[in-house]
PyMOL Python script that loads the backbone (N, CA, C, O; Angstrom):
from pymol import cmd

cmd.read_pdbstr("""\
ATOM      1  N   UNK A   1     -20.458 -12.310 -11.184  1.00  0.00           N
ATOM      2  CA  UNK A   1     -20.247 -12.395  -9.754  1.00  0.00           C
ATOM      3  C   UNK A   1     -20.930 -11.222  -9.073  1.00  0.00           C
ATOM      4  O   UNK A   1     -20.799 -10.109  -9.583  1.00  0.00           O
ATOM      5  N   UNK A   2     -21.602 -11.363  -8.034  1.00  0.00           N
ATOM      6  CA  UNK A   2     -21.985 -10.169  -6.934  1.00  0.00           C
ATOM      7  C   UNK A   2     -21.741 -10.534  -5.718  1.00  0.00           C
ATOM      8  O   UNK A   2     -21.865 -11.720  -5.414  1.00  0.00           O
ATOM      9  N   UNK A   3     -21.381  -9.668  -4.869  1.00  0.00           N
ATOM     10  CA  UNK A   3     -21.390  -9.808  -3.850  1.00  0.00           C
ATOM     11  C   UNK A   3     -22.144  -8.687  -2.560  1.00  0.00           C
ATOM     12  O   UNK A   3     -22.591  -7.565  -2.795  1.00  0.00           O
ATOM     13  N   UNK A   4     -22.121  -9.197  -1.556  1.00  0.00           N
ATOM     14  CA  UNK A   4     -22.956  -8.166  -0.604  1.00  0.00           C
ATOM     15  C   UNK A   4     -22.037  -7.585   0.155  1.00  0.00           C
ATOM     16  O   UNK A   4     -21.134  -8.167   0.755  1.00  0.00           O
ATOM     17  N   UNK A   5     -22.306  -6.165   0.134  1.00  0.00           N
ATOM     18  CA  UNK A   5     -21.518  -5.084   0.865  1.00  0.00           C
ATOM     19  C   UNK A   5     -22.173  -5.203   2.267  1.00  0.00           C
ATOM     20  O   UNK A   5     -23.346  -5.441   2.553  1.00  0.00           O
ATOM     21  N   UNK A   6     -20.845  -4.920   3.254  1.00  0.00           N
ATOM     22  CA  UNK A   6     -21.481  -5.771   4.345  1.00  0.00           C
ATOM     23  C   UNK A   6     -21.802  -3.539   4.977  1.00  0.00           C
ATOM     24  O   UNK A   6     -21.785  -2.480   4.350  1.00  0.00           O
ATOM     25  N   UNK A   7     -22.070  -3.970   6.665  1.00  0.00           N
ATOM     26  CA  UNK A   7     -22.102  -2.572   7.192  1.00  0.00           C
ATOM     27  C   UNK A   7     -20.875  -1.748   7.213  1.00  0.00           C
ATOM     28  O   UNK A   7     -20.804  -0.548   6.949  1.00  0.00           O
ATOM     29  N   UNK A   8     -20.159  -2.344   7.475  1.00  0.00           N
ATOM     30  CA  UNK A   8     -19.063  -1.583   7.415  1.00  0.00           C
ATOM     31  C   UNK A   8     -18.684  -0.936   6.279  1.00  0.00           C
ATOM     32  O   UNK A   8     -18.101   0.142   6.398  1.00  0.00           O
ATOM     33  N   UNK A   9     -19.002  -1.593   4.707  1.00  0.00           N
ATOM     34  CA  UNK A   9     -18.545  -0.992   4.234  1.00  0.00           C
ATOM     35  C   UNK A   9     -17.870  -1.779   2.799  1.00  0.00           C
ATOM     36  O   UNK A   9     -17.821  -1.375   1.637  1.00  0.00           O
ATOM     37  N   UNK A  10     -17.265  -3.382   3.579  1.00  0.00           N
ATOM     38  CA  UNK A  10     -16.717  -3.979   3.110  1.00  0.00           C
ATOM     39  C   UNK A  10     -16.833  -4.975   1.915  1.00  0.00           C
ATOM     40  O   UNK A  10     -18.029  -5.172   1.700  1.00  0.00           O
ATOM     41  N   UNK A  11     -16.201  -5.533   1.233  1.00  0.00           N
ATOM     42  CA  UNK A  11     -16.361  -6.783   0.478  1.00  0.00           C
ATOM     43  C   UNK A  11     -15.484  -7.363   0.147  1.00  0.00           C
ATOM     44  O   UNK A  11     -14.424  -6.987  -0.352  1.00  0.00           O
ATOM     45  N   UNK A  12     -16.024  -8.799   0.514  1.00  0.00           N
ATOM     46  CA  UNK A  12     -14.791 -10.106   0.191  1.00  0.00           C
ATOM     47  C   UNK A  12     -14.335  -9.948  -1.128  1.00  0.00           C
ATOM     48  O   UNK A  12     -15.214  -9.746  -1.965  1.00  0.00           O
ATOM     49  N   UNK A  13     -13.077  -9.996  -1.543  1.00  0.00           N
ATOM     50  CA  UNK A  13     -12.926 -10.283  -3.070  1.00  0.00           C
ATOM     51  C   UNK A  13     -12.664 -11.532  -3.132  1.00  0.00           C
ATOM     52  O   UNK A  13     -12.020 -12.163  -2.294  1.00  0.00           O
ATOM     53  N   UNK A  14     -13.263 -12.052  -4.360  1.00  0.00           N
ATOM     54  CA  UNK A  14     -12.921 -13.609  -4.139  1.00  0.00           C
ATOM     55  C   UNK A  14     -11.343 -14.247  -4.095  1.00  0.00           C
ATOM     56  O   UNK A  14     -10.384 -13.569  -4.463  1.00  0.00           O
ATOM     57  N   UNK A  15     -11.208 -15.596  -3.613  1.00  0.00           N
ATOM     58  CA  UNK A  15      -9.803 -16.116  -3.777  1.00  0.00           C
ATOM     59  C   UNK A  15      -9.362 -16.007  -5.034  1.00  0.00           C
ATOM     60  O   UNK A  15      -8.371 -15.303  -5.222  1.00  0.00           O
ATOM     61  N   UNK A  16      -9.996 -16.673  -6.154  1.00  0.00           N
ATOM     62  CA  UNK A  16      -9.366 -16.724  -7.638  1.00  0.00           C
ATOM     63  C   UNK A  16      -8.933 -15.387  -7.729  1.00  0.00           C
ATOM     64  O   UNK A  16      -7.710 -15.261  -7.670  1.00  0.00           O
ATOM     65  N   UNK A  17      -9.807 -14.007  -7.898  1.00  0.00           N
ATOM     66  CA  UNK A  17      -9.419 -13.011  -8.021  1.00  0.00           C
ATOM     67  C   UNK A  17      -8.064 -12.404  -7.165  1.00  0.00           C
ATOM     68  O   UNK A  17      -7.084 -11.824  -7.632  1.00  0.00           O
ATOM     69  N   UNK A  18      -8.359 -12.739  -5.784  1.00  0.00           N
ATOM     70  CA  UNK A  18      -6.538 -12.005  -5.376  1.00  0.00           C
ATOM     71  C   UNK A  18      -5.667 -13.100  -5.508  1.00  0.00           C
ATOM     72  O   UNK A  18      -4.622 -12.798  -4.930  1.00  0.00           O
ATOM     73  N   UNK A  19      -5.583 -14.430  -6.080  1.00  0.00           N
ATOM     74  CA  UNK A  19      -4.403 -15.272  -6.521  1.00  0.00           C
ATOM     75  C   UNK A  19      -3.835 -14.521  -8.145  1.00  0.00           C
ATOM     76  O   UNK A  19      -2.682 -14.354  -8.543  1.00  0.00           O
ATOM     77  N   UNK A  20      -5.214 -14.169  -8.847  1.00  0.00           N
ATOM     78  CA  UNK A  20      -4.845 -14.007  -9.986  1.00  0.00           C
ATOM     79  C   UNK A  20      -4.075 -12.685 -10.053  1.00  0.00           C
ATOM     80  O   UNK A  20      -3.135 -12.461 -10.816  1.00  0.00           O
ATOM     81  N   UNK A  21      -4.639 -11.765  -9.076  1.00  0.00           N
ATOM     82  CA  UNK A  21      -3.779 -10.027  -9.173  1.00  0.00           C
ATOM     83  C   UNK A  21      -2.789 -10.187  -7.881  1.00  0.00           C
ATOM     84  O   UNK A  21      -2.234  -9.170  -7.463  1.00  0.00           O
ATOM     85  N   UNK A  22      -2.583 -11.295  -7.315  1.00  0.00           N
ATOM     86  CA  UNK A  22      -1.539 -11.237  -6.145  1.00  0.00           C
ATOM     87  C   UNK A  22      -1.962 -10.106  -5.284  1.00  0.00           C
ATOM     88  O   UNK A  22      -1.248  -9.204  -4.844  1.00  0.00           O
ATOM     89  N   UNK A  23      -2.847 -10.236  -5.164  1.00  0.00           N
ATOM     90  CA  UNK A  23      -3.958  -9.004  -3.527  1.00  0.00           C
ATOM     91  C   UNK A  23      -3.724 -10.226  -2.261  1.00  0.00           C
ATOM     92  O   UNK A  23      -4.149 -11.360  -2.481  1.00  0.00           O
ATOM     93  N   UNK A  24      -3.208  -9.996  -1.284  1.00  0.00           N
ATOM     94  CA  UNK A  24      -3.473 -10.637  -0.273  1.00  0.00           C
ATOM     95  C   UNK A  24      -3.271  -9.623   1.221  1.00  0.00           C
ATOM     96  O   UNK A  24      -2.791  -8.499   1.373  1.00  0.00           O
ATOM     97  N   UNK A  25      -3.822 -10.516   2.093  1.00  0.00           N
ATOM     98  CA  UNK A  25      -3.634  -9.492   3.321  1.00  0.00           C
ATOM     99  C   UNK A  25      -2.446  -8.469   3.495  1.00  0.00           C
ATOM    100  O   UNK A  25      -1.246  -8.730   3.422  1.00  0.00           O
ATOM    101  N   UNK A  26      -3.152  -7.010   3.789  1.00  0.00           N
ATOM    102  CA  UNK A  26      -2.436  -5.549   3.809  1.00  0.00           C
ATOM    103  C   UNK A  26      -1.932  -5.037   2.425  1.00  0.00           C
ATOM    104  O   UNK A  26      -1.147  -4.118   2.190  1.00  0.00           O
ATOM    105  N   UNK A  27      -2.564  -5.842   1.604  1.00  0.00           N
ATOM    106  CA  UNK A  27      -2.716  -4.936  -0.042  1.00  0.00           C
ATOM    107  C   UNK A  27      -2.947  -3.994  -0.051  1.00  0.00           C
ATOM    108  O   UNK A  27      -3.778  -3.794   0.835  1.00  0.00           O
ATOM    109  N   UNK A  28      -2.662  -2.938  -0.680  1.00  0.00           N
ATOM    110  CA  UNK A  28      -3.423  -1.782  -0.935  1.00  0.00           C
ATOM    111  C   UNK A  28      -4.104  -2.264  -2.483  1.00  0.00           C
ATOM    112  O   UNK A  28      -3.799  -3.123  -3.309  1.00  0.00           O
ATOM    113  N   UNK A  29      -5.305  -1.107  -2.374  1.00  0.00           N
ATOM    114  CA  UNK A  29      -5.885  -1.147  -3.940  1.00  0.00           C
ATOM    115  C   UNK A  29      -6.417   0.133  -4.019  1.00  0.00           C
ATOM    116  O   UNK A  29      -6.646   0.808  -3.015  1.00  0.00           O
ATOM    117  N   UNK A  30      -6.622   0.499  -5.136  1.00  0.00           N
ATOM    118  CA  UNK A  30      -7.344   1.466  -5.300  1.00  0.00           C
ATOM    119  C   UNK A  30      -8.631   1.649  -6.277  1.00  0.00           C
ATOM    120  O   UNK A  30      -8.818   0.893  -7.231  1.00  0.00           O
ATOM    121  N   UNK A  31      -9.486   2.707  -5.955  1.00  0.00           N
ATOM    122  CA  UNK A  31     -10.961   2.724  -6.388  1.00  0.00           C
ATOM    123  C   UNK A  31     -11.222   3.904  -7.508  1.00  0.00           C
ATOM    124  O   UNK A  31     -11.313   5.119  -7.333  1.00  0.00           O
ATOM    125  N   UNK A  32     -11.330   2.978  -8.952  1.00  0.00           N
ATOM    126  CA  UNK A  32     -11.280   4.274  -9.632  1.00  0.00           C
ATOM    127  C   UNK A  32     -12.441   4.525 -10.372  1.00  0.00           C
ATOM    128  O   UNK A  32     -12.641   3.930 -11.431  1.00  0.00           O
ATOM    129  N   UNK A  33     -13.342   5.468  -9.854  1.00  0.00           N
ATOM    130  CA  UNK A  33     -14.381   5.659 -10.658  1.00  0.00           C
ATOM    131  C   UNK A  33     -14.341   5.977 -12.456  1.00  0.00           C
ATOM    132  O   UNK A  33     -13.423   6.587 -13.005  1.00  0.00           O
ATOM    133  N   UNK A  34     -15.701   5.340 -13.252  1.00  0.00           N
ATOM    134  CA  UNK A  34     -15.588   5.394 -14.280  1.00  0.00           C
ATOM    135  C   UNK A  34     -17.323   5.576 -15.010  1.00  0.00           C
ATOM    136  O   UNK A  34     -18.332   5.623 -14.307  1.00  0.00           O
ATOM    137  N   UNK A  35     -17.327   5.660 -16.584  1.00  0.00           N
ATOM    138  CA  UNK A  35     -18.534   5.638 -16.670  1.00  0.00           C
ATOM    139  C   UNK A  35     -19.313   4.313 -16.647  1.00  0.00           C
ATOM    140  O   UNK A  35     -20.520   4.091 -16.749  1.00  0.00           O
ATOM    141  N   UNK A  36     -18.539   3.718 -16.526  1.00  0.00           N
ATOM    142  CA  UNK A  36     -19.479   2.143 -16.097  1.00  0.00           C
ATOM    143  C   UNK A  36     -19.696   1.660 -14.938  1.00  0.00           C
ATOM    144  O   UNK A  36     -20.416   0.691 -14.699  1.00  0.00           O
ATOM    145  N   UNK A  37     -19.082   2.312 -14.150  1.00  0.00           N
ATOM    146  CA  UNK A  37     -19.247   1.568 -12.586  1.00  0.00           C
ATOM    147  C   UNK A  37     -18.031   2.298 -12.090  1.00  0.00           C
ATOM    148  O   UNK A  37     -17.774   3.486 -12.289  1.00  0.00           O
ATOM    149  N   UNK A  38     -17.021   1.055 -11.134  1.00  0.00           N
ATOM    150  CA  UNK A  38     -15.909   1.366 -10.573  1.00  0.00           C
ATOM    151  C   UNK A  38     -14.870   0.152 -10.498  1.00  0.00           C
ATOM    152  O   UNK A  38     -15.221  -0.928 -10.023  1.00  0.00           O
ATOM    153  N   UNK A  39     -13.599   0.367 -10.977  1.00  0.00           N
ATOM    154  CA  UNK A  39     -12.322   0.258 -11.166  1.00  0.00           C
ATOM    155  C   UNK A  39     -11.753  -0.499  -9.819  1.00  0.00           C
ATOM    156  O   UNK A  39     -11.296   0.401  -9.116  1.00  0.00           O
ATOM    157  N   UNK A  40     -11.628  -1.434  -9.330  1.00  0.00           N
ATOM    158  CA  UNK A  40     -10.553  -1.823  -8.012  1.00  0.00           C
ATOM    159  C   UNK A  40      -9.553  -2.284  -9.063  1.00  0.00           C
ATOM    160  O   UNK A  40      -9.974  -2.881 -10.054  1.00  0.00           O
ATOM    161  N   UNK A  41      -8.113  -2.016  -8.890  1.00  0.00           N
ATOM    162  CA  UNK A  41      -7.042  -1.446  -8.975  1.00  0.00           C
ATOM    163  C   UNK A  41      -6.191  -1.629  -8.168  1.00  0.00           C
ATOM    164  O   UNK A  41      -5.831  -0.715  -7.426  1.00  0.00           O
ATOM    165  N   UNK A  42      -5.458  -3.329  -8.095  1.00  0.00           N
ATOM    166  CA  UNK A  42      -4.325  -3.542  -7.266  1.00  0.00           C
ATOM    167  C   UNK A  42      -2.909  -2.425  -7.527  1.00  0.00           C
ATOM    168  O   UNK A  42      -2.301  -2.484  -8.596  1.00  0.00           O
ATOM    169  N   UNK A  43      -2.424  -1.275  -6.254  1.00  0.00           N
ATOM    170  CA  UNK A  43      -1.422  -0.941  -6.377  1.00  0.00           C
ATOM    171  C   UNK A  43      -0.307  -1.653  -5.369  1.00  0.00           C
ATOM    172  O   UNK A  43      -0.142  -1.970  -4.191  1.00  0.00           O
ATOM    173  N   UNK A  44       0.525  -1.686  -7.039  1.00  0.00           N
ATOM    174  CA  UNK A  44       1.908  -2.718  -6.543  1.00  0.00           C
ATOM    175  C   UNK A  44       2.962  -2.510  -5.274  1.00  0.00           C
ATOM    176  O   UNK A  44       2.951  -1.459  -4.631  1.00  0.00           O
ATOM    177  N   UNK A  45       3.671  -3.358  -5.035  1.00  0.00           N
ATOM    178  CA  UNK A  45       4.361  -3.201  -3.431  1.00  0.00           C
ATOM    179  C   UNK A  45       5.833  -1.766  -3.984  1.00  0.00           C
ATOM    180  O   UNK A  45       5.939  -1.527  -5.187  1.00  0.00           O
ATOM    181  N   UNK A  46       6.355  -1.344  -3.416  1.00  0.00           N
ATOM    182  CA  UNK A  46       7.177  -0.911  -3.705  1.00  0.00           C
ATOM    183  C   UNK A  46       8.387  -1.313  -4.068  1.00  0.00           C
ATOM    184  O   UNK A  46       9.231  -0.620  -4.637  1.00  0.00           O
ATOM    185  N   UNK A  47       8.507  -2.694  -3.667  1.00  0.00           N
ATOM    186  CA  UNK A  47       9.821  -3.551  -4.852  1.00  0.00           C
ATOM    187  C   UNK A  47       9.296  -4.141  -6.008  1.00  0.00           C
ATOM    188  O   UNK A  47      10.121  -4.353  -6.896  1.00  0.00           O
ATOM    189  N   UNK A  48       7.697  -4.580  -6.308  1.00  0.00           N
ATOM    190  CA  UNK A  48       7.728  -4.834  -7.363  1.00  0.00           C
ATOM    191  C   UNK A  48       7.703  -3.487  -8.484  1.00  0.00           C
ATOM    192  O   UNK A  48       8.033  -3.697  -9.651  1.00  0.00           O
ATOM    193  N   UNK A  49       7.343  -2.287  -8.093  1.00  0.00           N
ATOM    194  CA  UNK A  49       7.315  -1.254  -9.152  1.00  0.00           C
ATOM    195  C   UNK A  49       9.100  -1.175  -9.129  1.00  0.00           C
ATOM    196  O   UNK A  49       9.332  -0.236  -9.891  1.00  0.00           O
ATOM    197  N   UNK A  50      10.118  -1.580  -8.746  1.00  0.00           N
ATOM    198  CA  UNK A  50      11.126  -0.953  -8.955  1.00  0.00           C
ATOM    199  C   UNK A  50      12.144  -2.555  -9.666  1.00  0.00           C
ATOM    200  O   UNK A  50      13.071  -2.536 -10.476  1.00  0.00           O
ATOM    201  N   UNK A  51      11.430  -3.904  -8.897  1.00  0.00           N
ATOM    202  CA  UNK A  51      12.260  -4.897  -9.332  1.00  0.00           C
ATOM    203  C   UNK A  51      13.848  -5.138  -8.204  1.00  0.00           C
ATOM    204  O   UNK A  51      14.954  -5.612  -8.460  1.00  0.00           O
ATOM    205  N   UNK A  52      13.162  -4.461  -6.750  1.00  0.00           N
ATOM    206  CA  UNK A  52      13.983  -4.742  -5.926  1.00  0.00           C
ATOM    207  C   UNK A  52      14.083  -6.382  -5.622  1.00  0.00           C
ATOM    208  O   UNK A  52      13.042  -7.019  -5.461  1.00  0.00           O
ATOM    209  N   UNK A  53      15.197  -6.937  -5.562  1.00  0.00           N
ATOM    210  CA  UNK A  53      15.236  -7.938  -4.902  1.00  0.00           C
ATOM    211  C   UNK A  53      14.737  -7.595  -3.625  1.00  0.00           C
ATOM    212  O   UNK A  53      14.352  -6.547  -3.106  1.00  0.00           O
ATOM    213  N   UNK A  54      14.918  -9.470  -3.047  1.00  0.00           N
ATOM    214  CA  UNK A  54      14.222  -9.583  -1.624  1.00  0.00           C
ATOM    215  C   UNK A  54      15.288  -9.099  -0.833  1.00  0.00           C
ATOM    216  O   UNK A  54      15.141  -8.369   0.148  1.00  0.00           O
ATOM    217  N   UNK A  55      16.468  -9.557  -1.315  1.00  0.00           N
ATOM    218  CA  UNK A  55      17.833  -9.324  -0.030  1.00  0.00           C
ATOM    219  C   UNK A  55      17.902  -8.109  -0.086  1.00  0.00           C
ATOM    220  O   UNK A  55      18.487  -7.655   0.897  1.00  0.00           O
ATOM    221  N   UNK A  56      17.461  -7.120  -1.023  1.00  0.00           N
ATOM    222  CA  UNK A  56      18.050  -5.828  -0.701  1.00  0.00           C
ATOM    223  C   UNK A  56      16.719  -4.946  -0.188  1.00  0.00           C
ATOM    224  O   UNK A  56      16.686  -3.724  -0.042  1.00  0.00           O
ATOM    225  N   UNK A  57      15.504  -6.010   0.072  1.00  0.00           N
ATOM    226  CA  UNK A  57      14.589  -4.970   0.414  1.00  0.00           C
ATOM    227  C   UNK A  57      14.302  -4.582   1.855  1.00  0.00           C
ATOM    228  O   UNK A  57      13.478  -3.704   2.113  1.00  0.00           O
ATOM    229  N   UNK A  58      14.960  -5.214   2.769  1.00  0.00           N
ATOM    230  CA  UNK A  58      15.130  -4.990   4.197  1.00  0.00           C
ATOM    231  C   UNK A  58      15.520  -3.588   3.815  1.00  0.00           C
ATOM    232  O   UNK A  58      14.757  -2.622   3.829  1.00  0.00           O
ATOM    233  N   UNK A  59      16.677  -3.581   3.502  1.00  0.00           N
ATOM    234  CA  UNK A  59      18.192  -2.753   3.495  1.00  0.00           C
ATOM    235  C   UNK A  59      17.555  -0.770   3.264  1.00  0.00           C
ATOM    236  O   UNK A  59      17.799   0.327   3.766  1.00  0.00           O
ATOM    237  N   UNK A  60      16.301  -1.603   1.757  1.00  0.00           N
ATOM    238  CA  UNK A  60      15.836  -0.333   1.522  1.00  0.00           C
ATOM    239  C   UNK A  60      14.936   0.198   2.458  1.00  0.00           C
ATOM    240  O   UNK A  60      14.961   1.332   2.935  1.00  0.00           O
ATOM    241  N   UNK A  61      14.296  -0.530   2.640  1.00  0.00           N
ATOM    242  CA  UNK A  61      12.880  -0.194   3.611  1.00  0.00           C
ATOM    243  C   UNK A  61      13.942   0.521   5.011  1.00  0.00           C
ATOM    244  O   UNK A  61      13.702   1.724   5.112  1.00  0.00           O
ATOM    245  N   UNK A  62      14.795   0.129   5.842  1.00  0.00           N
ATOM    246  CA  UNK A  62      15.478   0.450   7.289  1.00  0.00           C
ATOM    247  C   UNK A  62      15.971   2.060   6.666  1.00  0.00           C
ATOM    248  O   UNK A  62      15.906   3.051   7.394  1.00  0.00           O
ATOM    249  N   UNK A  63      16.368   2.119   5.502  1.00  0.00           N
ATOM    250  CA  UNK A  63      17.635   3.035   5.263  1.00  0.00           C
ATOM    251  C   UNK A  63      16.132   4.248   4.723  1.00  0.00           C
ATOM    252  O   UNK A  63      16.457   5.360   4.305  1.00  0.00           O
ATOM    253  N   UNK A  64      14.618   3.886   4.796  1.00  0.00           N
ATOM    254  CA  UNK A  64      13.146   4.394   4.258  1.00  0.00           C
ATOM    255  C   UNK A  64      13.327   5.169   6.031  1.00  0.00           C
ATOM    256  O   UNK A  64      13.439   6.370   6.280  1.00  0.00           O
ATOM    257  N   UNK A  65      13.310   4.440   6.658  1.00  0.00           N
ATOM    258  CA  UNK A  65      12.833   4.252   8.168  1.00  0.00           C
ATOM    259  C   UNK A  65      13.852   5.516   8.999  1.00  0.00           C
ATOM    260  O   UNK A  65      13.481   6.353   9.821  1.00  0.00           O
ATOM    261  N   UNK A  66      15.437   5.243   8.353  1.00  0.00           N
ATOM    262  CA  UNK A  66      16.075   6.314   8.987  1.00  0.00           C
ATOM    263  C   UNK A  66      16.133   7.479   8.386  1.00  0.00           C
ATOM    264  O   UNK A  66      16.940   8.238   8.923  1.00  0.00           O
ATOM    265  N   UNK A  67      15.558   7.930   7.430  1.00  0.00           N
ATOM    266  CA  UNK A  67      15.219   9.133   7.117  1.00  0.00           C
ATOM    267  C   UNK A  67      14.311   9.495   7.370  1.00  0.00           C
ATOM    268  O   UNK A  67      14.314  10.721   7.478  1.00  0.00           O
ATOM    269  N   UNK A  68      13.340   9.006   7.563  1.00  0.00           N
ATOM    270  CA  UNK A  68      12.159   9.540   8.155  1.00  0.00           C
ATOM    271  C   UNK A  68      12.484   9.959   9.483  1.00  0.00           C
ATOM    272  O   UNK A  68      12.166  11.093   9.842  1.00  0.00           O
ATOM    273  N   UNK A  69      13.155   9.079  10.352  1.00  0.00           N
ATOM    274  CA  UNK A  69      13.540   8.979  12.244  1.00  0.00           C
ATOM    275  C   UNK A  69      14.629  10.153  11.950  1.00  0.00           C
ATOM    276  O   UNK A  69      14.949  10.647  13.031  1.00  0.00           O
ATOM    277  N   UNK A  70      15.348  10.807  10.803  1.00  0.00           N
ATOM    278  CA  UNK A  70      16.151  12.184  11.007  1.00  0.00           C
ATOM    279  C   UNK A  70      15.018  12.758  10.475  1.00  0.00           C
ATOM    280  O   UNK A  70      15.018  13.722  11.239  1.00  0.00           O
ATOM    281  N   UNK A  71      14.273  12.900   9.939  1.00  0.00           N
ATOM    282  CA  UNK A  71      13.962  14.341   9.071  1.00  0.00           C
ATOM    283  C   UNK A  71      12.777  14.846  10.642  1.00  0.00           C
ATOM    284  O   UNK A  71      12.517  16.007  10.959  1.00  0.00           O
ATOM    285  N   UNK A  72      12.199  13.403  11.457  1.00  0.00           N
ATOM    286  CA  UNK A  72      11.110  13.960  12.343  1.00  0.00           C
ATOM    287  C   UNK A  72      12.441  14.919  14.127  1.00  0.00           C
ATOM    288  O   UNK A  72      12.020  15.691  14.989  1.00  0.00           O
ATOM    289  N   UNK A  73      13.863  14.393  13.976  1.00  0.00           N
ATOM    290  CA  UNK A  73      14.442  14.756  14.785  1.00  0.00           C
ATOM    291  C   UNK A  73      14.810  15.576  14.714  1.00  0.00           C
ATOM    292  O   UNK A  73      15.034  16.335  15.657  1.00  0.00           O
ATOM    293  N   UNK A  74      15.141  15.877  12.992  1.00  0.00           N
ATOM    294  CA  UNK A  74      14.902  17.573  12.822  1.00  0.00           C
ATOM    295  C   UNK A  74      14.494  18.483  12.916  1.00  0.00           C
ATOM    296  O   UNK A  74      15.136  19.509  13.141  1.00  0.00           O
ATOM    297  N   UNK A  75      13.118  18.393  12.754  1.00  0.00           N
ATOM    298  CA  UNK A  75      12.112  19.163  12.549  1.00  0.00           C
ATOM    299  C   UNK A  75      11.731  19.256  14.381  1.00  0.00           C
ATOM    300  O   UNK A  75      11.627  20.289  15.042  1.00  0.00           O
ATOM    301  N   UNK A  76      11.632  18.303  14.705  1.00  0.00           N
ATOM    302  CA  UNK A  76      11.684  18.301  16.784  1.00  0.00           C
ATOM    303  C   UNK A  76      12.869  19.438  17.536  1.00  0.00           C
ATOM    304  O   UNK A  76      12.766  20.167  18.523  1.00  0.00           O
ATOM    305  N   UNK A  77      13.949  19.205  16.609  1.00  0.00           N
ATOM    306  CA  UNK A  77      14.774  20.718  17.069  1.00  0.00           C
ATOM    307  C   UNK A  77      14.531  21.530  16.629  1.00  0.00           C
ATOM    308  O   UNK A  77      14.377  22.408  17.478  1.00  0.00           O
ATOM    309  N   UNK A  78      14.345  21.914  15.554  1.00  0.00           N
ATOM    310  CA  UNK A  78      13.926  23.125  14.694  1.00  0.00           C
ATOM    311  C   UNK A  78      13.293  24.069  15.728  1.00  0.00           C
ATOM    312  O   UNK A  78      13.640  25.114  16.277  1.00  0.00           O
ATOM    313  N   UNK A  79      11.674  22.855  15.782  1.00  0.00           N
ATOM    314  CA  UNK A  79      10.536  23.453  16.634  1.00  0.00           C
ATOM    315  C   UNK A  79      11.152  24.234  18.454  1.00  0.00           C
ATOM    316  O   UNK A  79      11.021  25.255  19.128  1.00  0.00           O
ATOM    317  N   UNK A  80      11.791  22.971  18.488  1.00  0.00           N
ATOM    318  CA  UNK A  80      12.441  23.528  20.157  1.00  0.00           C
ATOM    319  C   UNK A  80      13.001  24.848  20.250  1.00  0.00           C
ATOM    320  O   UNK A  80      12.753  25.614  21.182  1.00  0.00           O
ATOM    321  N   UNK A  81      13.829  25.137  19.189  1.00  0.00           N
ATOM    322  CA  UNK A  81      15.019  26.360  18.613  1.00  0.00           C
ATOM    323  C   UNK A  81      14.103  27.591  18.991  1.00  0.00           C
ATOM    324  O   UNK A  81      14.490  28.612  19.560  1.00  0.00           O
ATOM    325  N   UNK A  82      12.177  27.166  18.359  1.00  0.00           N
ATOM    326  CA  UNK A  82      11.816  28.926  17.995  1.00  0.00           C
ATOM    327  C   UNK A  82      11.179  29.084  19.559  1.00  0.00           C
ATOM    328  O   UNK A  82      10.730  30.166  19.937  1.00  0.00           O
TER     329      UNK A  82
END
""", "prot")
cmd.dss("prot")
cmd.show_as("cartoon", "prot")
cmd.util.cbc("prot")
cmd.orient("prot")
């Protein structure tokens, strides 16, 4: 297979290929150089590296969301304090 790197930068990966590694729109991947070329490297969602269910992955992701929304309200007083 080849394909053409467009200007931007980009390249289609084919369908077979992201059905077969489950890549679909807002995948991440990563690019790992080697001595033969280079490595693309689907990295997994964060419930499949852990084996979260679906029902509990809202729950995790909101409870992701409010620590972040304290640790930045913290750090917003902190700053005000000096």
């Amino acid at each position: 297979m080849s394909y053409t790197v467009t200007s931007k930068g980009t390249v289609t990966i084919p369908a077979e290929v992201r059905r077969k590694y489950g890549i679909r729109k807002g995948s991440k991947v990563e690019f790992i150089e080697t001595e033969e070329g280079i490595l693309i490297v689907p990295i997994p969602r964060f419930e499949e590296l852990f084996g979260v269910d679906r029902e509990y992955r809202d729950r995790i992701l909101q409870m992701v969301r409010d620590l972040e929304k304290e640790r930045r309200e913290e750090a917003a007083h902190e700053k005000s304090e000096l």
